[in-house]
C-alpha positions in Angstrom: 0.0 0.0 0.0 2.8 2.6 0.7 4.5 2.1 -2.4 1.0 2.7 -4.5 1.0 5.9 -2.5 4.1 6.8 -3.3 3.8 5.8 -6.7 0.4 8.0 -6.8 2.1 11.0 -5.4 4.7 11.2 -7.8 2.5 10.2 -10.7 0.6 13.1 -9.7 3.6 15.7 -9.6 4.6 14.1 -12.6 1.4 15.0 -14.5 1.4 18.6 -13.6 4.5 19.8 -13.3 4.6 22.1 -16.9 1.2 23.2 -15.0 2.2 24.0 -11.4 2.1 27.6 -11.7 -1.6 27.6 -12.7 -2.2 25.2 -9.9 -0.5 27.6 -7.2 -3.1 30.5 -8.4 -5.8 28.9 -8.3 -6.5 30.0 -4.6 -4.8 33.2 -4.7 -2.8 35.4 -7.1 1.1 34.8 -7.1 1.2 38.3 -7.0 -0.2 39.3 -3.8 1.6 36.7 -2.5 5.0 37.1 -3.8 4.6 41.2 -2.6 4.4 39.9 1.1 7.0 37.6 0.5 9.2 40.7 -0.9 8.2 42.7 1.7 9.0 40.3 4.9 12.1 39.8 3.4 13.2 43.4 2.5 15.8 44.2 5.1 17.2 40.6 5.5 20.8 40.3 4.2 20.7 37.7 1.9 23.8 36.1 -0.1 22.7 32.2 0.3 19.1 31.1 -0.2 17.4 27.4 0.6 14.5 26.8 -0.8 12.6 23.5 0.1 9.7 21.9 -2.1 11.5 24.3 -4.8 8.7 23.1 -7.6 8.9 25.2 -10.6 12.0 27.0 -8.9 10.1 30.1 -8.7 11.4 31.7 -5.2 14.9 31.1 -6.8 14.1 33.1 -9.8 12.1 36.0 -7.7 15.5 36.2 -5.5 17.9 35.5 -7.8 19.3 38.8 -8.8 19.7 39.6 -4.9 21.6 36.6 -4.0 24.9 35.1 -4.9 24.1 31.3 -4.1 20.8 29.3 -4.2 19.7 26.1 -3.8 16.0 24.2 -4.7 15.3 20.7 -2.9 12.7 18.5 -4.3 12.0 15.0 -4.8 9.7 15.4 -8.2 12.4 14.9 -11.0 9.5 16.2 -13.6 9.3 19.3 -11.1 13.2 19.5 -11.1 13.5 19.6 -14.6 11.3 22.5 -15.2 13.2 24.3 -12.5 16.2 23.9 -14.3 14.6 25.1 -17.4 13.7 28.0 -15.6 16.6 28.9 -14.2 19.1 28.2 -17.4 16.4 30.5 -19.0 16.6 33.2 -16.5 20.4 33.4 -17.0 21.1 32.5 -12.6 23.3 30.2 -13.3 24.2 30.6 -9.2 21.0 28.7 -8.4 20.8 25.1 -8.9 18.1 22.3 -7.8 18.4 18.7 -6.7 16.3 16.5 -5.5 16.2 16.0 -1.8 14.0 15.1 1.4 12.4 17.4 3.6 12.8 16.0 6.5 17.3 14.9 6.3 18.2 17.7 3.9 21.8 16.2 4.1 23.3 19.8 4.7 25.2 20.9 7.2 23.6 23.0 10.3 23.8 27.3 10.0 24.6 27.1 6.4 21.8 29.4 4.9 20.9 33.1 5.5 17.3 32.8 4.4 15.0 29.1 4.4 11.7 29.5 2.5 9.0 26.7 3.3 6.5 28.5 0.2 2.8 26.2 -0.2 4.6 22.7 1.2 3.8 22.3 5.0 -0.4 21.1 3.9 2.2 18.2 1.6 3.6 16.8 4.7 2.6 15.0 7.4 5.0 15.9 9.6 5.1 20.0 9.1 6.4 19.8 12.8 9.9 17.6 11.7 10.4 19.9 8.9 10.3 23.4 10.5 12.8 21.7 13.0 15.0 20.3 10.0 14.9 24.0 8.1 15.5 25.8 11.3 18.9 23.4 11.8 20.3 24.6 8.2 19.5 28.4 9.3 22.8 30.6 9.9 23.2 32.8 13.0 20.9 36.0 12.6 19.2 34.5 8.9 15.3 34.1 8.5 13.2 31.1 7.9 10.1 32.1 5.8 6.9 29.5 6.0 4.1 30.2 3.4 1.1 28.4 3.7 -2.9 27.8 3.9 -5.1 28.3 7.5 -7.6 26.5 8.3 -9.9 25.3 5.8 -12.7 23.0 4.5 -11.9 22.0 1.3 -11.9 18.1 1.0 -11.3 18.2 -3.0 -7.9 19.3 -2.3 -6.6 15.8 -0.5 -8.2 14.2 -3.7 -7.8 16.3 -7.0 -4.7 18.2 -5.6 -2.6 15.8 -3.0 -2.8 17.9 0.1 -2.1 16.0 3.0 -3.0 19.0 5.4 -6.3 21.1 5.1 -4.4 24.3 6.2 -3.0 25.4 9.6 -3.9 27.7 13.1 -1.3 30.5 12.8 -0.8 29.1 16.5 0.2 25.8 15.3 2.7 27.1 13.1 4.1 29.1 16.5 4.1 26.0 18.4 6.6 24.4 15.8 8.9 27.2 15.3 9.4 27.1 19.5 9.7 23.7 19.5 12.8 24.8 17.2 13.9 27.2 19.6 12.3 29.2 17.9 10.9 32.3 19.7 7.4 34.4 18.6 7.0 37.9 18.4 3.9 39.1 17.1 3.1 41.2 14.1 0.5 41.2 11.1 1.0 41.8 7.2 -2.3 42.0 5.5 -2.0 40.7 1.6 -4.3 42.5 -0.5 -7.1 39.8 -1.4 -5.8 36.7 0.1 -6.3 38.1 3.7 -2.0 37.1 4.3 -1.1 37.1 7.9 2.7 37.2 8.7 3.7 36.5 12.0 7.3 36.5 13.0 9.6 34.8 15.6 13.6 34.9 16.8 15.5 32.3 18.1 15.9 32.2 21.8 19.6 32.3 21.6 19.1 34.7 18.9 20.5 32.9 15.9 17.4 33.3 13.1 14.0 34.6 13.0 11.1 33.0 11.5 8.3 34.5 9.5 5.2 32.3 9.3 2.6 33.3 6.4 -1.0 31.6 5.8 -4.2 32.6 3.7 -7.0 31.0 4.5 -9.8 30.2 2.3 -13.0 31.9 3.1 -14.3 28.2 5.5 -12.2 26.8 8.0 -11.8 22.5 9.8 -9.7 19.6 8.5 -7.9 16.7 10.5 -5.2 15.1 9.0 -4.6 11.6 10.0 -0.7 11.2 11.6 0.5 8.1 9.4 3.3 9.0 7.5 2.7 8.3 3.1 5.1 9.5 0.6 5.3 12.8 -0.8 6.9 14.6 -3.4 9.4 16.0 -0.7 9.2 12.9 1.4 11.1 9.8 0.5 9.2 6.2 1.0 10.0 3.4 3.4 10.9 3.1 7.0 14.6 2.2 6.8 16.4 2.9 9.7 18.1 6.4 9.9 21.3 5.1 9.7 20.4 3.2 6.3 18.7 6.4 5.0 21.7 8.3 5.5 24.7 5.8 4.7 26.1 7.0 1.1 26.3 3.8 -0.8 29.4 3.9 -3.4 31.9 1.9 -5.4 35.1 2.3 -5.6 37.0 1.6 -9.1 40.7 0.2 -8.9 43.4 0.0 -11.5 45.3 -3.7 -11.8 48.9 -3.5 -10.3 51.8 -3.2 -13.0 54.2 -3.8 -9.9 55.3 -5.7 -6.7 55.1 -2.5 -5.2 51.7 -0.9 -6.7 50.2 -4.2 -5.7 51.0 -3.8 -2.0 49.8 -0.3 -2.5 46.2 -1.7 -4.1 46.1 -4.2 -1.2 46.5 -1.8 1.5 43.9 1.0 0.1 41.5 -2.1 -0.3 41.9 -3.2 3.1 41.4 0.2 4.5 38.1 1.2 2.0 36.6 -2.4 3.1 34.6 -1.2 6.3 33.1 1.2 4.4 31.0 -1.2 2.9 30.9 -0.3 -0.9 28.0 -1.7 -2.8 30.9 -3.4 -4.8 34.8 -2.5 -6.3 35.5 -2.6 -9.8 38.6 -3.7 -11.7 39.3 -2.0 -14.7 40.8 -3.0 -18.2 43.4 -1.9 -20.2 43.1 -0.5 -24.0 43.4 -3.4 -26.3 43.0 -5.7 -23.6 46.6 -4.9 -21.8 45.8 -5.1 -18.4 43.2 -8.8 -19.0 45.3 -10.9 -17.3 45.8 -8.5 -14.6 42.5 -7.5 -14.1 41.4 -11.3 -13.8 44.1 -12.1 -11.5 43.1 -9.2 -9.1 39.0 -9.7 -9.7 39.8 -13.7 -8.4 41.8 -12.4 -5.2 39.2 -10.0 -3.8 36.5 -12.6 -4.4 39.0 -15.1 -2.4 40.5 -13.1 0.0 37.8 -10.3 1.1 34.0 -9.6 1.9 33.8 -7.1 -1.4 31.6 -7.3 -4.4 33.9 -7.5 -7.1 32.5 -6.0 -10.5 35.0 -6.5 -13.4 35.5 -4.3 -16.7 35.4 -5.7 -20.1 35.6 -3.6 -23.3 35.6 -4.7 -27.2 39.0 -3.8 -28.2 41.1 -5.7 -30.0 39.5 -8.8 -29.5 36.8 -11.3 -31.3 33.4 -12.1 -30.2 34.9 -15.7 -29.0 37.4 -14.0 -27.1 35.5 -11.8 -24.8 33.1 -15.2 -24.6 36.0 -16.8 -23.2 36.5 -13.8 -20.7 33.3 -13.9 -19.8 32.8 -17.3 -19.1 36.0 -17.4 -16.9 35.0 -14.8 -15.0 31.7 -16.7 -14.3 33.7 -19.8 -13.5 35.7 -17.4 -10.9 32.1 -16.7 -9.4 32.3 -13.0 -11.0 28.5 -11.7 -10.7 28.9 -8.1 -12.2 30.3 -7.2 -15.4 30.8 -3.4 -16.5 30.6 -3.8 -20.2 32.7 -0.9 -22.3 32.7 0.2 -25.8 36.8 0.6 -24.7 39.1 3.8 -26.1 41.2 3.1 -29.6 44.2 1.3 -28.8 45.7 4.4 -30.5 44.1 6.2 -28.4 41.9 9.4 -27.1 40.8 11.2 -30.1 41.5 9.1 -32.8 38.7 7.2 -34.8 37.4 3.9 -32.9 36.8 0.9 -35.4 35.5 -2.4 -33.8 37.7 -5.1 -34.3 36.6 -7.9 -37.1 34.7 -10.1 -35.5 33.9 -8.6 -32.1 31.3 -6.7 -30.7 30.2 -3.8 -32.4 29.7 -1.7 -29.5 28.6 -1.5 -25.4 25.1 -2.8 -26.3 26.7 -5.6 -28.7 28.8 -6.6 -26.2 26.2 -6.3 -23.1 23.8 -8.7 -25.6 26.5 -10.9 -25.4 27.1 -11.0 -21.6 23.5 -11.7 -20.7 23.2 -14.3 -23.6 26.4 -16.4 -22.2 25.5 -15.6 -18.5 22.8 -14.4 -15.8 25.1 -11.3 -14.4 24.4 -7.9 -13.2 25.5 -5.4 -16.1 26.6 -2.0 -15.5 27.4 0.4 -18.6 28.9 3.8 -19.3 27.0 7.4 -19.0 28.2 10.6 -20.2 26.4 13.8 -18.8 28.9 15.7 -20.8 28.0 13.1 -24.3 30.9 10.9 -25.7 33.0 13.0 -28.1 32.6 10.2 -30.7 28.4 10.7 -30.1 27.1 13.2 -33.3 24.9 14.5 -31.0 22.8 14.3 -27.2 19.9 12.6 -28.8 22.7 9.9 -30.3 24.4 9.7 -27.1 20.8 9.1 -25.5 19.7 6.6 -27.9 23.2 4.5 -26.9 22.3 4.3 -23.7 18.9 3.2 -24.4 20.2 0.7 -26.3 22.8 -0.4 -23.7 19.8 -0.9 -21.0 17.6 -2.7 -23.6 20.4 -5.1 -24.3 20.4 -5.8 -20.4 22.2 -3.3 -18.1 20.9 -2.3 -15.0 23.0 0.4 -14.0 24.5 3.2 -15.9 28.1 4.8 -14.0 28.6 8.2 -15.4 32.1 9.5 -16.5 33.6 12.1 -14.2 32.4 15.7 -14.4 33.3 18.8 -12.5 29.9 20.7 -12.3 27.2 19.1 -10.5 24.7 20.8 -12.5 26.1 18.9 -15.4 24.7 15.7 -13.9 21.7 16.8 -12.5 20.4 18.2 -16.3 21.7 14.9 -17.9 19.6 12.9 -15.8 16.7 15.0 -16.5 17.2 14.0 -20.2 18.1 10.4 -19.7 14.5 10.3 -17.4 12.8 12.6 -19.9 13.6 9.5 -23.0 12.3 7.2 -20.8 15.4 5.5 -19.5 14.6 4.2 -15.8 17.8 2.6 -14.6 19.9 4.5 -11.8 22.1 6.6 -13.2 25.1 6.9 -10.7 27.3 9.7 -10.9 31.1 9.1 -11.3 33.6 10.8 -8.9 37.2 11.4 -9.4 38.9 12.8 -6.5 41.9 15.4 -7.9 44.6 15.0 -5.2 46.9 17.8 -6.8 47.1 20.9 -9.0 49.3 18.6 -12.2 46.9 16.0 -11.7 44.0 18.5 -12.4 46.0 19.9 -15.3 46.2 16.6 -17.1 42.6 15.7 -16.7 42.0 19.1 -17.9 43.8 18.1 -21.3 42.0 15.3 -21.5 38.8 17.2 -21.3 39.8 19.6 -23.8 40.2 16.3 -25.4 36.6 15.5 -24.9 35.2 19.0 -25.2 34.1 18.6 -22.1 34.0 20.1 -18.7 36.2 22.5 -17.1 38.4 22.1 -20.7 37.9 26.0 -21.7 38.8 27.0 -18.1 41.7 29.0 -16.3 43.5 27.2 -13.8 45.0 28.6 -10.4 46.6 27.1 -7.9 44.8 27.6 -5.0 46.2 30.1 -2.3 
């Protein structure tokens, strides 16, 4: 039953998304609104902006121009992607949006001068939890702005429109904010034609003030039952926090070409084990340089540690029957994930890419081939940036499409230096209809040269930070 709720919630964000706008006026004007929104907040200093249940992005874009950083958490990826629109359109390239949950926004505490909660609270069942989780992210001296409905009548609205909450007492609202530590003082802000009340609070110890906002519809009542269901800002399921919270990775390692890089793999594996990585991956050379290698080190951690071992496998310079004969050693090894490759020229980055005669065409050829010869997981390659030998997005797209039709299950994105970058692929990869998670690919740069070479290699690629100055850091 929870997950057809959760399904129905996000089918219904899903739906009206391109619409939301209209569906925030239809109770009130934007307008009035957004004037006692500008108003409350016209003598707060303001340089970093949070807003939660971002939708359509549309607090970003009002307070864009006065801020230099601002972010938009939501868990609608169909709302998220018209935010991004949005914002790319309005030229605010300082605001970005991601999904995230209201209640563990995974930030860290006194981070934001201003918090806005705009039309979310009657979403939630827990409007209580939330207040408590914005206040945490609130800096010393910033201002939390809530924006919602009081008390009203209007069953059509947990139907038609999703509302978990038919509106709240201003006093409700109060009793949150100083279970926050948040402290009330009072003060009104009519709204021309939506009857607004603002009333205002300060933290005890003097670290934030809140501003609570509500228009009422002209009837008041509702009860909302307590049980927690999803919501678009909400994420499903009752795993315990410290599940919720723990960041599942993988960790990709390079075969030894030494004595001494071996002992140096062995020791970094040993001391990355109790983090618990979903699995480690072995990767393989150009042209198949590294095979042996990567075999002999795929068989050790399966015999000698608690890891998942995941090995690479790419086309190059090799037949069909050859990369059978891989795979079906690997299986005999007890190898259970393969991450299947296209694979760079042998002559390498840059130059043309021709597959060899008689092997597999490309990634989805050669993931065909994997699930034909064996029942193994299948992770592929993702480019947010698209692969520089790709004519275009939509042909870039329409690999990976083919890649999960063929049988992958995961896609692992190459490495990217904007976060943004990511966040708008996945938009597209979800707006062609590709459903598999799409995990985003980290490369940690341990020094200035190191970032200098990747750099070429983006400029390589087109990609990235390629067109960039570089500075060493002071």
């Amino acid at each position: 039953m929870r997950t057809q709720r959760a399904a129905a919630a996000q089918a219904y964000f899903g739906r009206h998304a391109a619409q939301w706008d209209r569906i925030r006026k239809l109770h009130v004007a934007d307008e009035a609104v957004e004037d006692a929104i500008r108003a409350a907040l016209a003598d707060v200093p303001m340089r970093t902006l949070l807003d939660l249940g971002t939708g359509t992005g549309r607090m970003l874009e009002l307070f864009g121009p006065r801020i230099e950083h601002g972010l938009g958490l939501d868990l609608s990826l169909d709302m998220l992607a018209v935010a991004r629109a949005r914002l790319d359109h309005a030229g605010l390239r300082h605001c970005s949006v991601r999904q995230g949950d209201i209640y563990d926004l995974a930030l860290p505490k006194d981070t934001f001068d201003v918090v806005i909660v705009h039309q979310v609270l009657h979403f939630l069942d827990d409007g209580a939890r939330a207040i408590h989780e914005a206040a945490r992210v609130l800096r010393p001296g910033g201002r939390l702005l809530v924006v919602d409905f009081a008390p009203h009548d209007l069953e059509f609205l947990r139907d038609e429109h999703a509302h978990r909450r038919l509106g709240f007492a201003p006093d409700t609202v109060a009793q949150w904010m100083k279970a926050a530590d948040l402290e009330r003082r009072a003060a009104e802000q009519p709204c021309a034609g939506a009857d607004l009340r603002m009333a205002r609070s300060r933290s005890r110890s003097g670290s934030g003030a809140i501003r609570a906002s509500c228009w009422p519809p002209p009837r008041g009542g509702g009860v909302m039952p307590a049980e927690t269901r999803a919501s678009r800002f909400v994420q499903n399921g009752r795993e315990p926090a410290d599940e919720q919270r723990r960041i599942r990775v993988s960790f990709e390692f390079f075969p030894p070409k030494t004595e001494e890089m071996e002992k140096t793999l062995w020791d970094s594996i040993t001391r990355l084990a109790p983090l618990k990585p979903n699995f480690v991956s072995v990767t393989y050379g150009a042209g198949g340089s590294t095979r042996e290698r990567t075999h002999a080190t795929v068989k050790r951690i399966l015999g000698e540690t608690a890891l998942t071992p995941a090995a690479h496998l790419t086309c190059v310079a090799a037949t069909c029957d050859e990369i059978d004969a891989v795979i079906r050693s690997y299986c005999t090894a007890g190898v259970r994930h393969i991450v299947a490759l296209r694979g760079d020229p042998i002559s390498g980055l840059g130059e043309r890419y021709a597959p060899h005669p008689g092997g597999y065409r490309n990634a989805a050829d050669l993931v065909a081939g994997i699930k034909r010869l064996a029942e193994v997981e299948v992770s592929v390659s993702a480019y947010p940036e698209k692969h520089p030998d790709s004519p275009t997005v939509e042909a870039d797209l329409d690999m990976l499409a083919a890649k999960v039709d063929a049988g992958a299950t995961r896609a692992i994105t190459q490495f990217f230096f904007e976060n943004d970058k990511y966040f708008r692929y996945l938009d597209r990869v979800r707006a062609r209809g590709i459903d598999v998670p799409v995990v985003p690919g980290i490369l940690p740069v341990q020094n200035f040269k190191q970032t200098k070479s990747f750099r070429g290699a983006l400029r390589r690629l087109g990609a990235g930070l390629a067109g960039r100055p570089l500075r060493r850091p002071r």
